[in-house]
C-alpha positions as CSV (number, residue, x, y, z in Angstrom):
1,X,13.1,-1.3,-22.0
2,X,10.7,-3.9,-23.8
3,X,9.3,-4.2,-20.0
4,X,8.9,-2.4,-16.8
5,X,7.7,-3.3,-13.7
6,X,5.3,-0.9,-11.4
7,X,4.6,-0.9,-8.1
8,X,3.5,0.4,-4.7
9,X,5.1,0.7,-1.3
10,X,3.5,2.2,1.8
11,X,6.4,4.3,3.6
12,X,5.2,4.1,6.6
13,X,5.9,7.8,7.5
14,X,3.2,10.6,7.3
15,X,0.8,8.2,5.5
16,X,2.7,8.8,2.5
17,X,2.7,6.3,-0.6
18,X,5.6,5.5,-3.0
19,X,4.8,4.2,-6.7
20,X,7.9,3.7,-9.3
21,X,8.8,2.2,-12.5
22,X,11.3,0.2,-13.3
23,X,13.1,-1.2,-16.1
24,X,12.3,-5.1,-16.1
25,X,16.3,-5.9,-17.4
26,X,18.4,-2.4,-16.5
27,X,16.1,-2.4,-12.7
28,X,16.6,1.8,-13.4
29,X,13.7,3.5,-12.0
30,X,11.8,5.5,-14.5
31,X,9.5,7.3,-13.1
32,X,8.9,7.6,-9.3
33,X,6.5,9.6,-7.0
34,X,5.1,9.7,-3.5
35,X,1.4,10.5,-3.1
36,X,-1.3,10.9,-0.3
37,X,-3.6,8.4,-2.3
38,X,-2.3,5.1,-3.6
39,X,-5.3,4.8,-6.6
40,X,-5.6,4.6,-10.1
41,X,-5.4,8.2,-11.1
42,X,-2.2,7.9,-9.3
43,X,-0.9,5.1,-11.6
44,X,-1.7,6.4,-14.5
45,X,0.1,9.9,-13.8
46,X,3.4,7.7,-13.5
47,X,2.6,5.7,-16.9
48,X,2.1,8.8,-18.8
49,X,5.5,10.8,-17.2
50,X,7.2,7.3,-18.3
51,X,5.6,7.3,-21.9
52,X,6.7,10.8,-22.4
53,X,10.3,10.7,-21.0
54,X,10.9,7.2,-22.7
55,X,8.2,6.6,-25.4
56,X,10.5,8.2,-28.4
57,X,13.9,5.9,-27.2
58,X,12.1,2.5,-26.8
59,X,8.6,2.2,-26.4
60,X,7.5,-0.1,-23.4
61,X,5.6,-3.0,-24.8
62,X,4.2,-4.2,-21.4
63,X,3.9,-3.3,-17.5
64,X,4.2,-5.3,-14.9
65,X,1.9,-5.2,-11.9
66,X,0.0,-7.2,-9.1
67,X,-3.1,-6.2,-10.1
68,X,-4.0,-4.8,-7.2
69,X,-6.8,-2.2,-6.9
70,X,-4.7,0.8,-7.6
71,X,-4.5,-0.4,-11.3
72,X,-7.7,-0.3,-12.0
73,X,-11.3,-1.3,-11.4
74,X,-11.9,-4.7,-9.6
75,X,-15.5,-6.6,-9.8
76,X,-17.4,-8.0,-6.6
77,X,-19.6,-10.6,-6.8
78,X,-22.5,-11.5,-9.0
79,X,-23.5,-7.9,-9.9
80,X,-20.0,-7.6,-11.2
81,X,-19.8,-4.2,-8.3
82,X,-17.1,-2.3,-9.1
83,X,-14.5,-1.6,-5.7
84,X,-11.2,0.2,-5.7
């Protein structure tokens, strides 16, 4: 568990949104949750409900992602404008 992967999934159904984590070598989800918003607050729920299930066998050393908005703050243009 050195590395785990996270991302998100749109369902399709209800506007519903599906975020898990999952272990980069074992592919075990971790931690998995469907949400109305697919946003940073969400992300980081998942993160901490895998540090605290996990962190005490094998701490996670890094996390996958796309880096898409729902990971954290993006910059815009010149002003550096903060979106997502």
């Amino acid at each position: 568990m050195s590395e785990g992967h996270i991302n998100w999934y749109d369902s399709g159904f209800n506007n519903t949104k599906f975020c898990a984590i999952l272990g980069d070598a074992s592919r075990k989800i971790l931690v998995a949750g469907e949400f109305q918003r697919e946003d940073t607050y969400n992300s980081i729920l998942l993160v901490d409900q895998m540090v605290e299930r996990y962190g005490d066998i094998l701490p996670m050393r890094e996390l996958i992602m796309d880096n898409g908005s729902q990971f954290g703050a993006h910059r815009r243009g010149d002003n550096k404008e903060g979106v997502g």
